[in-house]
DOPAMAR-147488 format. One record per residue (C-alpha): residue number from 1; x, y, z. Coordinates in steps of 0.05 Angstrom, whole numbers, plus 5000, padded with zeros to 4 digits. Each point is the difference from the previous one (the first is absolute). Layout:
BEGIN
NUM	X	Y	Z
...
END
This chain:
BEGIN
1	8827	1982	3669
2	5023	5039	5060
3	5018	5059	5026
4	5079	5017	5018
5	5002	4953	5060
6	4968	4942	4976
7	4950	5002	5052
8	4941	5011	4939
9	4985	5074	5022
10	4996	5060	4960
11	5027	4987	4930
12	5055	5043	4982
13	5058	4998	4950
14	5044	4957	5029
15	4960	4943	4973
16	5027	5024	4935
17	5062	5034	5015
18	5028	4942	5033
19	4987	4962	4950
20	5028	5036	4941
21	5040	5062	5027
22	4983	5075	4985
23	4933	5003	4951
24	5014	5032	4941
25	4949	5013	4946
26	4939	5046	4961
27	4927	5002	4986
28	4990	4944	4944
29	4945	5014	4953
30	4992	4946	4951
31	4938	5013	4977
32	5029	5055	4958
33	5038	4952	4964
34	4990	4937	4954
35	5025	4931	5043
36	5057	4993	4955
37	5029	5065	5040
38	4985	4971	5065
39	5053	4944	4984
40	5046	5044	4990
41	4984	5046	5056
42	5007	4938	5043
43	5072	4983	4976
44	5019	5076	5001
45	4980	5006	5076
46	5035	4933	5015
47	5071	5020	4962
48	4989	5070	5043
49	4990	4977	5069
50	4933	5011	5006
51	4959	4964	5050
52	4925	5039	5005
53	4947	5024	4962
54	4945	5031	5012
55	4942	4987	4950
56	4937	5017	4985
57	4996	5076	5032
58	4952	5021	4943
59	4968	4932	4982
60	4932	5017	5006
61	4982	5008	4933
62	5038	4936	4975
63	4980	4954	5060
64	4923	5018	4999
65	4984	5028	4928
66	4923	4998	5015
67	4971	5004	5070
68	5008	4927	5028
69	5034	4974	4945
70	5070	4982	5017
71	5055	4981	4955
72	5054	4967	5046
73	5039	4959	4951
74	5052	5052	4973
75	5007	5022	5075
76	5014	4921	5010
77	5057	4990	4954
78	5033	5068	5022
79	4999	4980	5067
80	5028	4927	4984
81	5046	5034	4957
82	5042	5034	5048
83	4993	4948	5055
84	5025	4953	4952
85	5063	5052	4987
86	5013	5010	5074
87	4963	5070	5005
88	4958	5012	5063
89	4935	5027	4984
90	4968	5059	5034
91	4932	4992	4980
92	4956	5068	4994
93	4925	5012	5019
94	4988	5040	4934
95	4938	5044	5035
96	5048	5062	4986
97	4968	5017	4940
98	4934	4972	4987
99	4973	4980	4924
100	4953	5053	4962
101	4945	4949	4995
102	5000	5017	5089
103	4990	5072	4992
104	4951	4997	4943
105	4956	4943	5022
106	5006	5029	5074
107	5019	5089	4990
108	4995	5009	5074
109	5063	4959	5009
110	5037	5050	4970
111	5034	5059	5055
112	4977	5068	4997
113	5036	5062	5015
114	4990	5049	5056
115	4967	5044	4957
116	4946	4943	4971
117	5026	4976	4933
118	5004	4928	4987
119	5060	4977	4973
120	5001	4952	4937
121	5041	4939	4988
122	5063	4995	4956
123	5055	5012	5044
124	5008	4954	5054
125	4974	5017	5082
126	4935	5023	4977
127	4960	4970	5057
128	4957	5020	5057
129	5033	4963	5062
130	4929	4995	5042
131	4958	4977	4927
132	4963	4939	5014
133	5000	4971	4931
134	5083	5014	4993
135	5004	4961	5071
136	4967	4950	4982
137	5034	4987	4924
138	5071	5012	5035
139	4995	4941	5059
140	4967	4960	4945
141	5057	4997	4950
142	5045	5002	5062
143	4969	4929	5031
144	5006	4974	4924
145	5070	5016	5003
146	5020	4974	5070
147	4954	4942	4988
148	5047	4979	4940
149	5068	5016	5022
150	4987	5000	5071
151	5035	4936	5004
152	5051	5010	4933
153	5069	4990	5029
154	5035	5052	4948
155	4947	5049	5039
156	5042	5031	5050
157	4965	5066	5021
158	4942	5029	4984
159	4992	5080	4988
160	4935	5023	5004
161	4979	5063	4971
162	5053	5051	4979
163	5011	5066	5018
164	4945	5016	5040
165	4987	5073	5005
166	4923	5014	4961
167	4960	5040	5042
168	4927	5022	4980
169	4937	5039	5026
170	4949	4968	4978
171	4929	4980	5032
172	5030	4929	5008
173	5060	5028	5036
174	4950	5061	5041
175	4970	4930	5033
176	5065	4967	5012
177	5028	5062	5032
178	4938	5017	5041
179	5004	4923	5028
180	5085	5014	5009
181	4985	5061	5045
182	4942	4961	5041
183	5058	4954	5011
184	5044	5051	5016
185	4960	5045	5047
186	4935	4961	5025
187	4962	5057	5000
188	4975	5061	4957
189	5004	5042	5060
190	5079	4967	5007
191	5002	5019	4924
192	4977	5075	5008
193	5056	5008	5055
194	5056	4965	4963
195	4981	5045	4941
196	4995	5060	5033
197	4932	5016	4961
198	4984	5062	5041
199	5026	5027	4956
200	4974	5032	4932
201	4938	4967	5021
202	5021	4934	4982
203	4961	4955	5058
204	4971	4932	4973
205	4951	4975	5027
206	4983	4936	4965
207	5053	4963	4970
208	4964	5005	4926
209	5033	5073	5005
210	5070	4971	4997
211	5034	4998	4939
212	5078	4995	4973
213	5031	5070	4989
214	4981	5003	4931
215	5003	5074	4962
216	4968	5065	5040
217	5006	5077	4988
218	5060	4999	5055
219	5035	4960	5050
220	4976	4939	5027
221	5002	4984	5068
222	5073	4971	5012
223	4986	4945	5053
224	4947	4977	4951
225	5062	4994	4944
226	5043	4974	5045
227	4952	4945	5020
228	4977	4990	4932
229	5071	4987	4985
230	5006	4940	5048
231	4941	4974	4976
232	5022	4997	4930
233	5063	4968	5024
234	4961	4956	5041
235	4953	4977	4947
236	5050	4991	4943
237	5034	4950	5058
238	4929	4962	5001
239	5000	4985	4936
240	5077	4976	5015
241	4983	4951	5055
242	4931	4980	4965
243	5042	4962	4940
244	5064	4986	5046
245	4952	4956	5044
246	4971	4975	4933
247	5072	4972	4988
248	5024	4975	5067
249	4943	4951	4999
250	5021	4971	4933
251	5076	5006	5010
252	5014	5001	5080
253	5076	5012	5020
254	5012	5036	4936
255	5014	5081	5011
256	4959	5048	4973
257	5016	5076	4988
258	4984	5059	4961
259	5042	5053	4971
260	5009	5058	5041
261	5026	5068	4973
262	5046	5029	5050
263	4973	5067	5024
264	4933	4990	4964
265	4953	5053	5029
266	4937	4970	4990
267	5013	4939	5043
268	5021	4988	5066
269	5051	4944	4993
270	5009	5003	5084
271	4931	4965	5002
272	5005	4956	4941
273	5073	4974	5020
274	4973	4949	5050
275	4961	4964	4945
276	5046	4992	4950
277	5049	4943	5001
278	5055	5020	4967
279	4999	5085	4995
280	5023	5004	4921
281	5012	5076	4981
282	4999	5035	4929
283	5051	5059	4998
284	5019	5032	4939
285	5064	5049	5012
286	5019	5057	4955
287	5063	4994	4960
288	5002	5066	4976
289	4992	5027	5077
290	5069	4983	5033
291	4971	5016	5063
292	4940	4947	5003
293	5043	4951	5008
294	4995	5019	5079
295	4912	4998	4992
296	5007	4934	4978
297	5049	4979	5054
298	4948	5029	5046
299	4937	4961	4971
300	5048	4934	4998
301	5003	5024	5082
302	4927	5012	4995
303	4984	4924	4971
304	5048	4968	5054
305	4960	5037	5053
306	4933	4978	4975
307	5037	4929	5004
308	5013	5000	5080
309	5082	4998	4975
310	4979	4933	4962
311	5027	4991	4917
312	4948	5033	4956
313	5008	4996	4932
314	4995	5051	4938
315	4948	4973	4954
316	5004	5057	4950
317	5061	5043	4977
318	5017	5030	4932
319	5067	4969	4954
320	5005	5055	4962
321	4946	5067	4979
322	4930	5005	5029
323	4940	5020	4961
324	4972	5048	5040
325	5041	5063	5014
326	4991	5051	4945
327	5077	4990	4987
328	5032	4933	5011
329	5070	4991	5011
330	5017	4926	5011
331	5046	4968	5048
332	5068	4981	4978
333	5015	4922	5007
334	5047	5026	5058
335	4933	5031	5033
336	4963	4934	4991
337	5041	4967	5037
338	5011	5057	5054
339	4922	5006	5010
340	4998	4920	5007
341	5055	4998	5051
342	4978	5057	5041
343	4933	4967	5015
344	5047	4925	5014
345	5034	5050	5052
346	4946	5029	5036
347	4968	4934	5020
348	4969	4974	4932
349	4998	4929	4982
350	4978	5007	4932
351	5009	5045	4934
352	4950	4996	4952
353	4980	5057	4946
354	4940	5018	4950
355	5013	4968	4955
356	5022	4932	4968
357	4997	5020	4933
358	4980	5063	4965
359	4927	5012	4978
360	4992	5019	4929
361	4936	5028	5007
362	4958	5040	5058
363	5017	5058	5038
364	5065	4968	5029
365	5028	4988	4933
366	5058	5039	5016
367	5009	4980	5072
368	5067	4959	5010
369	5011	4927	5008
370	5052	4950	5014
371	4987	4982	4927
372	4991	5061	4959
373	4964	5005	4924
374	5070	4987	4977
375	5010	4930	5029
376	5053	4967	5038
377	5056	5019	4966
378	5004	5068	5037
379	5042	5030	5056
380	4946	5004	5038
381	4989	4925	4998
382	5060	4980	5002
383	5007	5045	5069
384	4934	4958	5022
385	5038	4939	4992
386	5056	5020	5042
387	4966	5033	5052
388	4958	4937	5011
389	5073	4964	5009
390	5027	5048	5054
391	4928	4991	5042
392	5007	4928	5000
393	5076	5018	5035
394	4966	5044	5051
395	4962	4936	5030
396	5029	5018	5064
397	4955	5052	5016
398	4939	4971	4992
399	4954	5002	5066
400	5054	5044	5032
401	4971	5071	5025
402	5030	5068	5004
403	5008	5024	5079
404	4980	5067	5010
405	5003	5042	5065
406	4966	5063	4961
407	4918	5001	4992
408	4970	5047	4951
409	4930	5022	5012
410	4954	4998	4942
411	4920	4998	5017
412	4949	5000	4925
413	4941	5035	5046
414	5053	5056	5021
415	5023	5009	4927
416	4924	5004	4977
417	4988	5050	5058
418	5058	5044	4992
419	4982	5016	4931
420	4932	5016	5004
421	4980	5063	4961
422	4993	5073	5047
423	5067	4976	5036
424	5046	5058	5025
425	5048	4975	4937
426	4995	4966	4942
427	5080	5001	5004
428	5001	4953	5063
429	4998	4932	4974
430	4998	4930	5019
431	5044	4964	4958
432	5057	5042	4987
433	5007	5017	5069
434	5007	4925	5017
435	5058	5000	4944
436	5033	5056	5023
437	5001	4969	5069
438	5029	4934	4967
439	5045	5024	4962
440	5060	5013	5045
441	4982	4923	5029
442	5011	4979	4919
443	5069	5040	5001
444	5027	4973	5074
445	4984	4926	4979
446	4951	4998	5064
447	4950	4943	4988
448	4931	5020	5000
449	4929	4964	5026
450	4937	5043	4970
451	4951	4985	5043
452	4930	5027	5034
453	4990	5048	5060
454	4966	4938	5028
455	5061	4952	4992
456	5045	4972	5059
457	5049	5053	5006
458	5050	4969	5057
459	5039	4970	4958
460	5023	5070	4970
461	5055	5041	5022
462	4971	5064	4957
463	4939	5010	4980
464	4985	5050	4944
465	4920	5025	4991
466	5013	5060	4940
467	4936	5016	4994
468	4948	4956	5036
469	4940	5060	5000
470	4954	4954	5026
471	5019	4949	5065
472	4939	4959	5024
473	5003	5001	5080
474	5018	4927	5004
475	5062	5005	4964
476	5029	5068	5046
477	5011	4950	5050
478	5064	4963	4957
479	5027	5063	4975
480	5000	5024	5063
481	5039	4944	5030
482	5055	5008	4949
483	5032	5050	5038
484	4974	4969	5075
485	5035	4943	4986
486	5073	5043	4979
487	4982	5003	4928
488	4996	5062	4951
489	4946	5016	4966
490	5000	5049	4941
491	4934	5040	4978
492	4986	5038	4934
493	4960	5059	4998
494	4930	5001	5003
495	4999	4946	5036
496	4950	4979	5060
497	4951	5046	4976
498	4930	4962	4990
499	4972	4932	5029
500	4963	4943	4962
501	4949	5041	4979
502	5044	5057	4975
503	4975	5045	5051
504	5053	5047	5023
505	5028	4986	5074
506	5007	5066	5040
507	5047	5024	5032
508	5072	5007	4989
509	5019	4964	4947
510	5034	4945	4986
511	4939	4989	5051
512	5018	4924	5023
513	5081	5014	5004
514	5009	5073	5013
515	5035	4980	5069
516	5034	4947	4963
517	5041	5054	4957
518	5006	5047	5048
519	4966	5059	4961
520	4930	5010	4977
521	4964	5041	4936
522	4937	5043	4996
523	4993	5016	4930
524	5025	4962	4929
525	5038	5065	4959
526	4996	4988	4916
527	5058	5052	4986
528	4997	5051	4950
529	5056	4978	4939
530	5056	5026	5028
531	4997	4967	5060
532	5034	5006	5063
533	5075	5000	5040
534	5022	4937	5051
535	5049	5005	5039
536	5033	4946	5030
537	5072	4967	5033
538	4987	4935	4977
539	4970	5010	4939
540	5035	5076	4981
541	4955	5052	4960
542	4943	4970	4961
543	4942	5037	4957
544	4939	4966	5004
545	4944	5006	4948
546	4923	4976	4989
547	4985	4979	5071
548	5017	5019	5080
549	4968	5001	5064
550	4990	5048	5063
551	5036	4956	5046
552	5019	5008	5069
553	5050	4964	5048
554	4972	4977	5058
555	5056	4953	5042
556	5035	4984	4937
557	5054	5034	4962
558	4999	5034	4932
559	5042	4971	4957
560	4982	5050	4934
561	4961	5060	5014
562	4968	5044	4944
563	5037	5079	5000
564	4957	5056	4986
565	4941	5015	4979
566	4936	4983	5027
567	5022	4924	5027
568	5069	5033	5035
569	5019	4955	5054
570	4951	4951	4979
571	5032	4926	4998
572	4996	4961	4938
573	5040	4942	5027
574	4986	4982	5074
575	5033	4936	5053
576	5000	4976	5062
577	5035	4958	5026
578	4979	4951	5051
579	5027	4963	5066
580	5017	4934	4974
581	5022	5027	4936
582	4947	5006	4958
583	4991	5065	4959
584	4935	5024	4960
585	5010	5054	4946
586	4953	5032	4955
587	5004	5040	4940
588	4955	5050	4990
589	5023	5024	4920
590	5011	4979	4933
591	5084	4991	5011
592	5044	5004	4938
593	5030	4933	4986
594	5068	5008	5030
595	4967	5028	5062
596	4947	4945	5006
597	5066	4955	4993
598	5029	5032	5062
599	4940	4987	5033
600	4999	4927	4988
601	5068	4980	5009
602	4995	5037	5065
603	4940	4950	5020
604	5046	4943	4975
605	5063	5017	5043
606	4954	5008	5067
607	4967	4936	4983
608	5066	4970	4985
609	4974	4968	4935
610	5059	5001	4937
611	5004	4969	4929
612	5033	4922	4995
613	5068	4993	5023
614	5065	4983	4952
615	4970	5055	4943
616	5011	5073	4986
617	4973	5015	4935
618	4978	5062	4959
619	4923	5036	5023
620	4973	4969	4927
621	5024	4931	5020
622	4943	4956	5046
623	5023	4955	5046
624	4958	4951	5026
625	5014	4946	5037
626	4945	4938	5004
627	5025	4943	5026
628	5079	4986	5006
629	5000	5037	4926
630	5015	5074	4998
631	4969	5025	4936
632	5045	5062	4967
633	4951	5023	4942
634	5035	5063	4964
635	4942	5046	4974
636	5033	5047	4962
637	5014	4997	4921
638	5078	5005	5016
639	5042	4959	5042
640	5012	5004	5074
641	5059	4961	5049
642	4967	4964	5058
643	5049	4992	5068
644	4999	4942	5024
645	5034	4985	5067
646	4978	4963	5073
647	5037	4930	4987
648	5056	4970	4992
649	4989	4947	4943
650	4959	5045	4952
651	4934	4994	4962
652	4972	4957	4954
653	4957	5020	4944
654	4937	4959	4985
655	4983	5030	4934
656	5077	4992	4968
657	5019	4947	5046
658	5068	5046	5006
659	5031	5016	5070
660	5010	5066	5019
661	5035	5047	5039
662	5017	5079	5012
663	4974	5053	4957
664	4953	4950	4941
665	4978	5038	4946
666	4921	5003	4982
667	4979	5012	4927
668	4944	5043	4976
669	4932	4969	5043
670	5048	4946	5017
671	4985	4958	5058
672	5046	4957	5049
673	4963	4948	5040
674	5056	4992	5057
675	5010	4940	5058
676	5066	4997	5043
677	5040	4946	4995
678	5022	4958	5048
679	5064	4967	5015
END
């Protein structure tokens, strides 16, 4: 098997995509069922369209019932099974969730907390990542595994792991790290600077001193979080790469992958992005929140990013309810198949959900599947089936990529740092900032690349950073050129403020741009509730709440200045504009929505960047364009009229096969899926 081009590089998901279209399918667990359900399984997926499975996420038990004694054969006759029916297999490391006989025969493979208690088995992620003895049981089942199907031609991925996310602080992982930070620093005396150990009397000085940040009578030092939070990251992608290599020796050109979740704070996807073949992403929107529909748009962004632009593919999605929210509205059918076409529009190649069928016993009992307790017969099957039908008509997308001239800034070590405990605000954070600053992106249509302060940047006509705390001095470099090079670049507040070691810069902040934006800031302002007064032409009379900053304007202009009170005259939004066009703002305070808006579209018009051409359509209507294919994907629960102009012989509708023209009406979370036609 090869990669895209044929040239036997890389493996990636064109080996499957071109040969059987947009994957569609679930997590397959057939050892929760007698065989004579597998057969029907097999026929179910075949009349629905479905053409993956992943199997054997939480096998452990069932593959290995005793240490080193494997029972293969019902794994055998699954596998044939679908191969046999046509279904590609995903095949799963099942290391996720180890057997109890691994914790009881071996109790320091199980994680313990940061404040010393050993967890127990009977849930599922229960292990230490840096235990020996879990190490060594997890690449031995793996090699069994890719040792028997390594070579299986129904075996068309492999998916080791799942979720990865454990972290522990045990004496086991006290080693690890201590080894991590040699790695990292060379030198305790490196260490003791990086840390900043001067003080509270922290010095080390032997390395036997150094432990995680596990539980102490007040806060712990923040650089030695922050780095014990790459090093978790870091060692949960060891274990990754351990079994991944496992597998490509046993089953070369075949991808591998893992399921990442989005904006998963625990791990830094940036780093583990290069090592996965195919980036497959587990999102799980709200149905009961209208408004998520625009987080999940962003993490659909976010996956595309952590693909280089190349098809990714969403390995788990819910059909209906989840489990896990303490109230659990499920999606309609009409949501299903919203969800499913939103991720086909943003640059997916592949829809697949949790689960196949419905478990009738375990904690996910009452977690939604394409075949729920009540069988087939069901509107929610019967929406499977057609759903599968209308992917197989979207063939023309597959391998095509979304073009965007916008770049989002999103860095997991400046998250983990601007959150820290003893902050100026626990009202200043990460996440919703970044979908606040997205958000008017979402409503203009403007395509979207999420990517790191580190990425290539020239391709970029805007550049948005809303909140990137910390900024390694190897990355200003980029940003900076942004606006050198007749660019804009957009910066959030709090922003610039600490390097790699989350020591503060000094100076005027934002320290490595301040001339960039033309204005510069000496102290960070958490207001009292009632906030304060802007004033301003372009964005008219604002009140600002939570968060501002003493701001000055040095050769820039003020384009929003705070009025009265202690900050009068102070700037909260600050550009300057450059010879050869390019223009650097900043925004020193938490704007309302519609101002933040203002503040955006501004960027957009002097970067000359706009939504796709031939389609006005309501602000809860996304537009995205990937490919030749304009997506129209109506998020409200009431119907909306799309415009549709810019040619002469019309559109064409993939999904209806219809042609249309003019004002086309969009149901409740309908979706058009639009080409031109030609004479």
């Amino acid at each position: 098997m090869t990669g895209s081009d044929g040239s036997g590089g890389t493996p990636t998901l064109a080996a499957l995509t071109d040969e059987v279209g947009l994957l569609y399918g679930a997590d397959w667990n057939p050892e929760q069922w007698h065989p004579d359900v597998w057969r029907e399984d097999v026929a179910l997926m075949r009349a629905a369209g479905v053409n993956l499975v992943t199997v054997g996420v939480f096998s452990w038990a069932s593959l290995e019932p005793r240490p080193g004694r494997f029972e293969l054969d019902w794994l055998d006759r699954v596998v044939d099974l679908a191969h046999d029916h046509g279904v590609l297999v995903d095949l799963a490391t099942p290391t996720a969730s180890p057997p109890p006989w691994l914790g009881v025969l071996w109790p320091s493979a199980r994680a313990v907390t940061a404040d010393g208690v050993r967890m127990s088995h009977g849930s599922r992620n229960h292990f230490c990542p840096s235990s020996p003895h879990y190490r060594e049981r997890a690449l031995a089942v793996t090699r069994v595994l890719a040792e028997r199907y390594g070579a299986h031609p129904g075996v068309r991925m492999w998916h080791v792991g799942n979720e990865y996310g454990q972290v522990c602080w045990c004496e086991h992982c006290a080693h690890e790290f201590r080894a991590w930070l040699r790695a990292r620093h060379g030198s305790l005396d490196e260490l003791n600077r990086a840390w900043g150990t001067a003080f509270w009397s922290q010095r080390y000085d032997e390395w036997g001193q150094v432990i995680p940040p596990r539980a102490a009578p007040y806060l712990v030092n923040p650089t030695q979080v922050l780095d014990h939070r790459r090093f978790a990251s870091d060692q949960l992608l060891a274990l990754y790469l351990e079994q991944r290599d496992v597998v490509r020796e046993h089953a070369p050109g075949v991808p591998v992958t893992t399921n990442l979740m989005g904006f998963h704070r625990p791990t830094d996807y940036r780093r583990w992005a290069p090592h996965v073949d195919v980036v497959a992403d587990d999102v799980y929107g709200d149905p009961a929140d209208p408004s998520d529909v625009v987080r999940v748009a962003l993490t659909h962004d976010l996956a595309r990013g952590l693909a280089g632009g190349a098809p990714w593919l969403v390995m788990e999605q819910a059909a209906g309810a989840v489990n896990w929210r303490p109230h659990n509205v499920p999606k309609t059918t009409a949501q299903l198949r919203l969800d499913s076409l939103r991720a086909v529009a943003r640059g997916a190649d592949g829809s697949c959900f949790f689960q196949w069928r419905a478990s009738t016993a375990g904690a996910e009992r009452y977690h939604s599947a394409l075949v729920p307790h009540a069988g087939p017969d069901t509107a929610l099957h019967r929406a499977v089936v057609a759903h599968g039908a209308e992917l197989a008509r979207l063939r023309r997308v597959v391998g095509t990529r979304v073009t965007a001239r916008v770049a989002l800034v999103f860095d997991w070590p400046s998250w983990w740092a601007a959150e820290e405990p003893a902050s100026p605000s626990q009202r200043l954070r990460a996440l919703p900032q970044v979908l606040a600053y997205y958000r008017p992106l979402w409503e203009d249509g403007v395509a979207v690349d999420v990517v790191g302060p580190d990425a290539d940047l020239d391709a970029y006509d805007l550049v948005v950073a809303p909140q990137l705390h910390l900024v390694e001095d190897t990355d200003v470099a980029g940003l900076r050129r942004v606006v050198e090079r007749g660019g804009v670049l957009l910066l959030g507040p709090f922003s610039g403020v600490v390097d790699r070691d989350a020591h503060v810069r000094t100076g005027r902040f934002p320290v490595p741009f301040a001339d960039l934006v033309g204005g510069s800031g000496e102290e960070w302002v958490p207001l009292p509730d009632a906030g304060v007064d802007l004033r301003s032409d372009l964005l008219g009379d604002v009140r600002v709440h939570d968060w501002a900053e003493r701001v000055r304007v040095d050769d820039g202009e003020a384009v929003a200045a705070v009025v009265g009170g202690d900050l009068d005259g102070c700037a909260a939004v600050v550009r300057r504009r450059h010879p050869g066009g390019g223009q650097g703002w900043y925004v020193g305070a938490l704007l309302p929505p519609d101002a933040l808006a203002g503040v955006v579209r501004a960027c957009l018009d002097a970067a000359g960047v706009a939504g796709p051409a031939g389609v006005r359509a309501a602000a809860d209507v996304e537009v995205v364009r990937r490919g030749d294919v304009t997506f129209c994907l109506n998020a409200a629960d009431r119907p909306r009229t799309v415009h549709l102009t810019g040619t002469a012989d019309g559109w064409h509708d993939l999904l209806t096969g219809a042609d249309v023209a003019g004002d086309v009406p969009l149901a409740p979370h309908g979706v058009l899926a639009l080409i031109e036609r030609t004479p």
